[in-house]
C-alpha positions as CSV (number, residue, x, y, z in Angstrom):
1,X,43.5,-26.9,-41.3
2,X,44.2,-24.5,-38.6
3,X,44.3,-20.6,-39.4
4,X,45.9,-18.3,-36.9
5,X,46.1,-14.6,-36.8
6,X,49.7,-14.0,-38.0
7,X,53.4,-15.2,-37.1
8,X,55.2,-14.3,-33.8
9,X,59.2,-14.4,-33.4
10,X,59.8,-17.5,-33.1
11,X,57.4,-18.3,-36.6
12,X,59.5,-15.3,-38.3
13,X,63.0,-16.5,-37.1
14,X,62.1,-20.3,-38.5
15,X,59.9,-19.2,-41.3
16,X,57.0,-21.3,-40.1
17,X,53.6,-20.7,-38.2
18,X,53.0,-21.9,-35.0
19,X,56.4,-23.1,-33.9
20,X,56.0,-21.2,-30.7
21,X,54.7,-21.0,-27.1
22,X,50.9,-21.0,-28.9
23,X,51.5,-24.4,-31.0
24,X,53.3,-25.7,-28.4
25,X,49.9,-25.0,-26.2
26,X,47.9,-26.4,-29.4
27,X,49.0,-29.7,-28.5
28,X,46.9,-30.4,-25.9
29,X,43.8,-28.7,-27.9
30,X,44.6,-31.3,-30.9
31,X,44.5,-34.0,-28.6
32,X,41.4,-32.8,-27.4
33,X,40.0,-33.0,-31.0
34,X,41.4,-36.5,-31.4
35,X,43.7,-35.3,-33.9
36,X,48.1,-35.1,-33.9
37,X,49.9,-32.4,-35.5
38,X,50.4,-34.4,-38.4
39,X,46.7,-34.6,-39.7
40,X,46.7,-30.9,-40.1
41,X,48.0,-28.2,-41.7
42,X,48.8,-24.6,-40.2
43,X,48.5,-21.3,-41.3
44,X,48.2,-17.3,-40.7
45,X,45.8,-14.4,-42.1
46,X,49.0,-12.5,-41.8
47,X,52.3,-13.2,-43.2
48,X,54.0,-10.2,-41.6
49,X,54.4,-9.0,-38.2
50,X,53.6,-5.2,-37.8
51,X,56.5,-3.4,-37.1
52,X,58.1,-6.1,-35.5
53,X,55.5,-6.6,-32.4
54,X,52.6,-9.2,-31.9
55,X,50.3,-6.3,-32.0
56,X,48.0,-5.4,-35.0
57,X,46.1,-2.6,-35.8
58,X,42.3,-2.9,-34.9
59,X,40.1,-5.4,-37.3
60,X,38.1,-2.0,-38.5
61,X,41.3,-0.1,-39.9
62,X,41.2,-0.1,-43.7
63,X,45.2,-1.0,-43.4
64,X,44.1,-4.4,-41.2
65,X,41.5,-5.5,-44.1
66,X,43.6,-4.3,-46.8
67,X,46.6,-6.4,-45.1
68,X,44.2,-9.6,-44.7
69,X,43.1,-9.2,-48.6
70,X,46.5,-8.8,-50.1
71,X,48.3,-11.7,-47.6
72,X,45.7,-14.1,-48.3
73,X,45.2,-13.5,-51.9
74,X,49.3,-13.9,-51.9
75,X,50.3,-16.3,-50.0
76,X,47.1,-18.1,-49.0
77,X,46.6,-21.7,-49.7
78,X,44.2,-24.2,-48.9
79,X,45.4,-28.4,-49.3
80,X,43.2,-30.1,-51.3
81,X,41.2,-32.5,-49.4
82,X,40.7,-30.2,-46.3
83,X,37.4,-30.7,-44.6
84,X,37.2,-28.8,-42.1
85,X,39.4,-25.1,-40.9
86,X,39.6,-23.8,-37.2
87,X,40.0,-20.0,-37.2
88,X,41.0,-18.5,-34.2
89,X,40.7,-15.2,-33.5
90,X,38.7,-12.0,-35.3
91,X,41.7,-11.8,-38.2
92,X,41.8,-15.2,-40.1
93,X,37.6,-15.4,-39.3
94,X,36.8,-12.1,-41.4
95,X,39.4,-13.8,-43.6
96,X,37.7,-17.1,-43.9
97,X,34.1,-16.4,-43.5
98,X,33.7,-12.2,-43.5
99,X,32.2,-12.7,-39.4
100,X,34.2,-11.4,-36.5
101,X,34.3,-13.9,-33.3
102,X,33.8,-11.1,-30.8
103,X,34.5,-11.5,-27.8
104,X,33.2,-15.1,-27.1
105,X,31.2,-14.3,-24.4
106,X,28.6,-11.9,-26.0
107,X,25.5,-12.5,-27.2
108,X,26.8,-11.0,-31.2
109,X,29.9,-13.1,-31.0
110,X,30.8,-16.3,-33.5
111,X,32.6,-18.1,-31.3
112,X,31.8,-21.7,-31.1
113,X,29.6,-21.9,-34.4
114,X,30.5,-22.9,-38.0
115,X,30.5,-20.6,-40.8
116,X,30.6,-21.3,-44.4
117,X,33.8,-20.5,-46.4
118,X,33.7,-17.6,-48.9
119,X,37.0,-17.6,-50.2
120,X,36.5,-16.9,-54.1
121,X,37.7,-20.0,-55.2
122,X,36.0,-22.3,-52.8
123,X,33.2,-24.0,-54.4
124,X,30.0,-23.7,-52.2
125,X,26.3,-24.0,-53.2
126,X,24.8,-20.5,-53.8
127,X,22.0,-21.0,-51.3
128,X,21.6,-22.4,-47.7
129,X,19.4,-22.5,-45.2
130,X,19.9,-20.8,-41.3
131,X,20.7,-22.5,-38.7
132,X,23.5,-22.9,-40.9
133,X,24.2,-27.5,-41.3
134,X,27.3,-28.1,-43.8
135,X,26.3,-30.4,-46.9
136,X,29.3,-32.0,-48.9
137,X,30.4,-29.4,-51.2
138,X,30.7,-27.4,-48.4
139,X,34.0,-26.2,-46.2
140,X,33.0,-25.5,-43.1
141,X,35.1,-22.8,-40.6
142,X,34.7,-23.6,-36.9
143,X,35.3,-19.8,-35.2
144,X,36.9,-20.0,-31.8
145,X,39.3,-17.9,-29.8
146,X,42.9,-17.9,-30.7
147,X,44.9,-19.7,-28.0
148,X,47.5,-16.9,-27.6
149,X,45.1,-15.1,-25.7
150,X,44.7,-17.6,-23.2
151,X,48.5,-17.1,-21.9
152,X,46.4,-13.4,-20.6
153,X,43.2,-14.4,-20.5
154,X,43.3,-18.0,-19.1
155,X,39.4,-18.0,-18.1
156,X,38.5,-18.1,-22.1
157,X,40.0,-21.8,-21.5
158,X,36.9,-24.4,-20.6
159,X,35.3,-22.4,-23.8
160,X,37.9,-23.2,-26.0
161,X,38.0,-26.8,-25.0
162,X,35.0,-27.0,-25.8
163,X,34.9,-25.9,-29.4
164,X,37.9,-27.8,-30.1
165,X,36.0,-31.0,-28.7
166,X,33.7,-30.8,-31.5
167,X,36.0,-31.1,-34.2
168,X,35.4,-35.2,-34.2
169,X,31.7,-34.7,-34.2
170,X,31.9,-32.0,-36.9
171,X,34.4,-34.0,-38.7
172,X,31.7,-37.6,-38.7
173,X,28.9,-35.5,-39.5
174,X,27.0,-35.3,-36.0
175,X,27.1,-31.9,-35.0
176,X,25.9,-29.4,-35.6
177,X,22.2,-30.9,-36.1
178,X,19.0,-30.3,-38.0
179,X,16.4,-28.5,-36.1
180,X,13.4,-30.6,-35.3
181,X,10.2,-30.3,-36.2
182,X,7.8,-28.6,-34.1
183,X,4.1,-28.3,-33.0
184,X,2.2,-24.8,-33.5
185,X,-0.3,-25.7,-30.6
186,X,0.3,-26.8,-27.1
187,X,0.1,-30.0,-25.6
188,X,-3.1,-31.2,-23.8
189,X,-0.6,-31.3,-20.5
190,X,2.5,-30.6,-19.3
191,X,5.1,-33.1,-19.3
192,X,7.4,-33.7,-15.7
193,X,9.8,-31.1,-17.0
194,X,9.7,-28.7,-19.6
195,X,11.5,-25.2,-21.0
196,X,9.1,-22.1,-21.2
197,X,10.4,-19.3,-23.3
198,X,8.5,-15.7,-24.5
199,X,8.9,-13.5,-26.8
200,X,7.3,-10.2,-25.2
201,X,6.9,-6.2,-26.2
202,X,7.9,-3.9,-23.5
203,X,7.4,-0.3,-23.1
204,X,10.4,1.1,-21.1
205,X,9.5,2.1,-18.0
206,X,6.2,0.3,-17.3
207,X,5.9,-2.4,-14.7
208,X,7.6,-5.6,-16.2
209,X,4.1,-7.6,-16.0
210,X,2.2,-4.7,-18.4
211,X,4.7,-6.8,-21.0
212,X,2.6,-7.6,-23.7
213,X,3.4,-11.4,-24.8
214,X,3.9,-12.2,-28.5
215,X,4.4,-15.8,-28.8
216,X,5.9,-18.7,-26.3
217,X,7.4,-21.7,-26.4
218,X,8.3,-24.8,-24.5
219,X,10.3,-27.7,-25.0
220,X,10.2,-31.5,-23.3
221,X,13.0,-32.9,-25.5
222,X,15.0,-32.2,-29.0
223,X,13.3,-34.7,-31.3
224,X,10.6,-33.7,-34.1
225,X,7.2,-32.8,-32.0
226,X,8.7,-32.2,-28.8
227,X,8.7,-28.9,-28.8
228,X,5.8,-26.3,-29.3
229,X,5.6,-22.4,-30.7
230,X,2.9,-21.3,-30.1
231,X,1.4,-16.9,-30.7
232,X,-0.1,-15.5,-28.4
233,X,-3.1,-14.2,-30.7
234,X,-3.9,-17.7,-31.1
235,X,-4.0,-19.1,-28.0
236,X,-4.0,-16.1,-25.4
237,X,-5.7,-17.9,-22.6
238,X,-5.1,-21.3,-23.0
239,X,-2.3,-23.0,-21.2
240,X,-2.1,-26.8,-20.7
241,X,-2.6,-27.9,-17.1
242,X,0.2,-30.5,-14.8
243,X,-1.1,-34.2,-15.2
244,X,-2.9,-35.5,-12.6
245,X,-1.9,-38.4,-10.9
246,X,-4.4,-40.3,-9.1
247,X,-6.2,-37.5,-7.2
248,X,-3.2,-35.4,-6.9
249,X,-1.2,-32.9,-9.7
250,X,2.1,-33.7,-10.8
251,X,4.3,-30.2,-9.6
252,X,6.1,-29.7,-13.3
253,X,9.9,-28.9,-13.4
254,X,9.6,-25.7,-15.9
255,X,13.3,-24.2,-17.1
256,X,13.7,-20.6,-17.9
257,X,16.3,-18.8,-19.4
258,X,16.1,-15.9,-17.0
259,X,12.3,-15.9,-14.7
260,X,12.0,-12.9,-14.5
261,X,10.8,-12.3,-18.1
262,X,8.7,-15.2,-18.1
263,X,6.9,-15.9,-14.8
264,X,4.1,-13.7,-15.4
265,X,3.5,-15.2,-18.7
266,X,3.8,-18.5,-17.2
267,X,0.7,-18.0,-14.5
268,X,-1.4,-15.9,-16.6
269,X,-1.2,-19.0,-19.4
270,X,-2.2,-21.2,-16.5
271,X,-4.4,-19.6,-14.7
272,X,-1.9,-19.4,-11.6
273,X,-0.9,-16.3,-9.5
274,X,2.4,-14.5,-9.8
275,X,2.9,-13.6,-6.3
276,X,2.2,-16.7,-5.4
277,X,-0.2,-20.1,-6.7
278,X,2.5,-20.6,-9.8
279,X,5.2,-21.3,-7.3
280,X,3.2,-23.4,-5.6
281,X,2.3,-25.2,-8.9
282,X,5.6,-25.4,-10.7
283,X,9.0,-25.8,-9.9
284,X,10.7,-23.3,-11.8
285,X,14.4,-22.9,-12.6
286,X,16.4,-20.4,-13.9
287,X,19.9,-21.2,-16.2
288,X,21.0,-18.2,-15.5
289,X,21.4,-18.5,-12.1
290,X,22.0,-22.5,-12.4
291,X,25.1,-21.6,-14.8
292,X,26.2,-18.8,-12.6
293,X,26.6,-21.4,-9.3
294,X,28.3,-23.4,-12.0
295,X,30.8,-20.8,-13.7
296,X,30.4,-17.4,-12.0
297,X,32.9,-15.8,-14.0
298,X,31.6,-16.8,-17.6
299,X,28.5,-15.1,-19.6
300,X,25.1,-16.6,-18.8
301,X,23.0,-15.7,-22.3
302,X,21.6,-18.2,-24.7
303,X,24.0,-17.7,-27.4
304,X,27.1,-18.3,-24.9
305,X,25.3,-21.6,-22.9
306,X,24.2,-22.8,-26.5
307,X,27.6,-22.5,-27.9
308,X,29.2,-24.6,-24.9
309,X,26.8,-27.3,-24.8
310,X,24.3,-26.9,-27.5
311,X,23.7,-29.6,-30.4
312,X,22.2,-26.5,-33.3
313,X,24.7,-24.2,-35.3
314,X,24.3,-20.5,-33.9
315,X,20.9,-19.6,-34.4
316,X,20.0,-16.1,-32.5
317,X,20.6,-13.9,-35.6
318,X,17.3,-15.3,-36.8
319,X,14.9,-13.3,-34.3
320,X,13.7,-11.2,-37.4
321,X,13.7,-13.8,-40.6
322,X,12.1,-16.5,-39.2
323,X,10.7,-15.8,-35.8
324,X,8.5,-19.1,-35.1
325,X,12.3,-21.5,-36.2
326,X,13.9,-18.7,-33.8
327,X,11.5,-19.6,-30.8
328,X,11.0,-22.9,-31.5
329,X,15.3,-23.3,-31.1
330,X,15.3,-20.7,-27.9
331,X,13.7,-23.5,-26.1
332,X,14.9,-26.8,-27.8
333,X,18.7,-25.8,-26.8
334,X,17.4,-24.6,-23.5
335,X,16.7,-28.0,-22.7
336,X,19.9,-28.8,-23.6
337,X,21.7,-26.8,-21.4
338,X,19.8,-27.5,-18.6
339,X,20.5,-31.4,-19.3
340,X,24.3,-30.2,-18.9
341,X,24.2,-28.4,-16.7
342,X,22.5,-31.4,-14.4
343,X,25.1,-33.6,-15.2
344,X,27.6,-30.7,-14.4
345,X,26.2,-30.5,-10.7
346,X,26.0,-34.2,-10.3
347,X,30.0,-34.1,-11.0
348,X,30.3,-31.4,-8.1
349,X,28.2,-32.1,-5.0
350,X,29.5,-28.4,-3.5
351,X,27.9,-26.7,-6.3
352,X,24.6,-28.8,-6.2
353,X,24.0,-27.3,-2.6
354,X,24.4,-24.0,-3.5
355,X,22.1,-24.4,-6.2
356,X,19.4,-26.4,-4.0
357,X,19.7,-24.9,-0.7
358,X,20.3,-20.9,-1.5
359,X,19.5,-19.8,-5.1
360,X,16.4,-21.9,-6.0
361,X,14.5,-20.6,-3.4
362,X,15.6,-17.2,-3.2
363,X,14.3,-17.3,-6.9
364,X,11.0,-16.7,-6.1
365,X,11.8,-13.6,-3.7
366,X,13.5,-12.1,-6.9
367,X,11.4,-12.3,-9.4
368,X,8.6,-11.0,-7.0
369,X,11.1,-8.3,-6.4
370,X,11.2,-7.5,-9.9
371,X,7.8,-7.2,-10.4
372,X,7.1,-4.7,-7.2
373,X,10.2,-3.9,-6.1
374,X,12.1,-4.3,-2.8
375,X,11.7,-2.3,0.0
376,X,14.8,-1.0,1.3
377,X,16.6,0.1,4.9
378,X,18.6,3.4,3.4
379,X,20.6,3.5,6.3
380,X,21.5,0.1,6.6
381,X,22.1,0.3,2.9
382,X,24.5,3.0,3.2
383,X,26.0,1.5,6.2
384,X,26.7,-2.1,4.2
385,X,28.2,-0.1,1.6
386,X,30.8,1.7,3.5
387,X,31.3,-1.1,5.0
388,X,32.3,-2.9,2.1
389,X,34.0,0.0,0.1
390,X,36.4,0.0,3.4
391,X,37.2,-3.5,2.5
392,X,37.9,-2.8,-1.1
393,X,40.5,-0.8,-0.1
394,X,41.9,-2.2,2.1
395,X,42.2,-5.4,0.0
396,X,43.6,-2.9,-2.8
397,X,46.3,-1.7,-0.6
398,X,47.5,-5.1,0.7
399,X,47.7,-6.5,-3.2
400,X,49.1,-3.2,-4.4
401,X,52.1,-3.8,-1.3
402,X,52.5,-7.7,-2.3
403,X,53.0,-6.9,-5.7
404,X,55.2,-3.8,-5.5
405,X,53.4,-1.6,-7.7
406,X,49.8,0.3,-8.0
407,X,48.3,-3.2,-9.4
408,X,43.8,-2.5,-10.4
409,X,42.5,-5.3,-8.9
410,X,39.4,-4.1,-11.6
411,X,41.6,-5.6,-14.3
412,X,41.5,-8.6,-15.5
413,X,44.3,-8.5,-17.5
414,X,46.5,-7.2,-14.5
415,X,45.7,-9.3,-11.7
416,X,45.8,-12.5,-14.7
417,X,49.3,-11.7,-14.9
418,X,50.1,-11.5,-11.1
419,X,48.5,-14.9,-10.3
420,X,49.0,-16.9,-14.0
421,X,52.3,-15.1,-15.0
422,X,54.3,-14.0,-11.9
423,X,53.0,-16.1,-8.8
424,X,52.8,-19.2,-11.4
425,X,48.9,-20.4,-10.3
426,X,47.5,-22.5,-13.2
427,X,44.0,-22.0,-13.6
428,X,41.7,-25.4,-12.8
429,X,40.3,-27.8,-15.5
């Protein structure tokens, strides 16, 4: 079953919901999914529009919640035999499931992950466990953007493919996945590649390597004993070594989320320098700046990457009920998005060079950066930035003369419509 937000002319003139230019876009989205329009069944939260617009009061307004409870409790119906419901958008999710999708790209936001059903009179066990894998009495509610807003916000798109793409594997059972077991001690040596992730106290304003590290992880794979939690308290100067091949070391791959947080860790666990022997020692990577060549435009956090490409149900909201699961996951879907995101550069050789050839190795010259900071020219500085604050403008006033009116090119929403709506560009696959 699909659940929208609530009907728009078009569903109000004919009396039935997605009839418009949104289902007609749904089409492609169900084929996506494997599925035609006549496997599934359509619905709204809504079954009004307010005062005759498509815009509805915001989702915090008592009137918007009181408006969701009584249409639902109304006119609300779910077929028997449903198995699985796609909400799109904030409205039917806090319907369905009491969460809010947010924004899709931020780190609070639902979108992408399953949620349990909690409709009164759907029967659900009274107790689960987090990250969150539906059993059979469950109905499960994938959250995912609703596809109006891609007619304004068309770069929400590759997102939203992606969540309807898991409806056949949610459907058969195989996502999302059980979290593996894990080690609480670190291997003897480090594998050819591996994830490295910390969980750290920092006192704001002190140098980022005063961090005091809490606990670490690392990953080498997503099966049971691949990956290893390991506190700090335990093990606070012992770090496994590379593998020595013949009389030489094997230089380890090692993924990070973002290096900055987790170099220092990293050489102080190893015995390696900072500024300089843990380069030497490891080849490290960063998905931040690996998605960012990639998908400049999109969020780069954990939740975001693990919601495009990971195999686990959401799992970040666990930092405080079960911290060692919570690590132990940080890395095990960090491996998988760094496995997609290979492939993803092997499919687009320009993007591969940019990685290889200009961000890797500037990587290390940041984080050192980070750590000391960067000496600056202040005049040059200034100079650069005049420079290109005169080009701003200038590129302001050209697109404000094209398009006939004072056009921001700072919004999104405004230059979408110039180039999606009025010049007619459609955005890439």
């Amino acid at each position: 079953m699909i659940v929208g937000q609530g009907p728009g002319a078009e569903e109000c003139e004919q009396g039935r919901p997605f009839v418009g230019k949104t289902g007609q876009m749904m089409e492609k989205y169900l084929r996506d999914a494997g599925l035609t329009r006549d496997e599934v069944s359509v619905g709204n939260a809504l079954r009004c529009r307010w005062r005759g617009t498509n815009d509805l009061p915001p989702i915090t307004q008592t009137i918007t919640k009181d408006a969701l409870k009584h249409c639902w409790a109304a006119h609300g119906r779910i077929p028997d035999g449903t198995r699985l419901i796609v909400s799109q958008g904030d409205y039917a999710a806090v319907t369905l499931t009491g969460e809010t999708v947010s924004a899709g790209d931020k780190s609070t936001g639902w979108r992408g992950y399953l949620r349990r059903c909690t409709l009164p009179h759907v029967s659900r066990p009274n107790s689960f466990t987090e990250p969150w894998v539906p059993q059979p009495a469950d109905l499960p509610v994938l959250l995912t953007v609703h596809l109006a807003r891609l007619f304004r916000e068309p770069w929400y798109t590759l997102p939203t493919r992606l969540d309807w793409a898991k409806i056949p594997r949610i459907l058969s059972g195989k996502w999302p996945r059980k979290p593996p077991k894990f080690n609480l001690a670190p291997p003897e040596t480090w594998p050819s590649a591996f994830t490295f992730d910390t969980e750290f106290w920092h006192e704001e304003g002190t140098a980022p390597t005063s961090a005091r590290l809490i606990r670490w992880s690392a990953s080498w794979g997503t099966g049971d004993g691949e990956t290893c939690v390991v506190e700090a308290a335990v093990h606070e100067h012992v770090g496994p070594r590379p593998k020595v091949l013949g009389s030489s070391y094997l230089r380890p791959r090692v993924i990070t989320q973002y290096a900055p947080a987790d170099v220092h860790h990293l050489a102080r666990l190893t015995g390696t320098d900072w500024r300089g022997s843990v380069w030497d020692s490891y080849l490290i990577e960063d998905t931040v700046w690996k998605h960012s060549c990639l998908h400049s435009d999109y969020a780069h956090d954990l939740n975001f990457l693990t919601s495009c490409y990971g195999s686990f149900n959401r799992h970040k909201h666990l930092s405080e009920s079960d911290p060692l699961l919570y690590s132990a996951l940080d890395a095990t879907v960090l491996w998988e998005v760094d496995q997609a995101l290979e492939r993803e550069l092997n499919a687009d050789p320009q993007s591969r060079r940019v990685w290889e050839t200009i961000d890797r190795p500037a990587l290390g010259e940041f984080v050192r950066a980070q750590y000391r900071g960067l000496r600056t020219h202040p005049a040059r500085v200034n100079e650069v930035v005049d420079l290109l604050k005169g080009q701003a403008d200038e590129a302001t006033l050209r697109a404000q003369a094209i398009a006939g009116w004072p056009i921001n090119l700072g919004s999104n929403p405004q230059v979408g419509h110039r180039i999606y709506e009025v010049e007619g560009i459609r955005p890439g696959r």
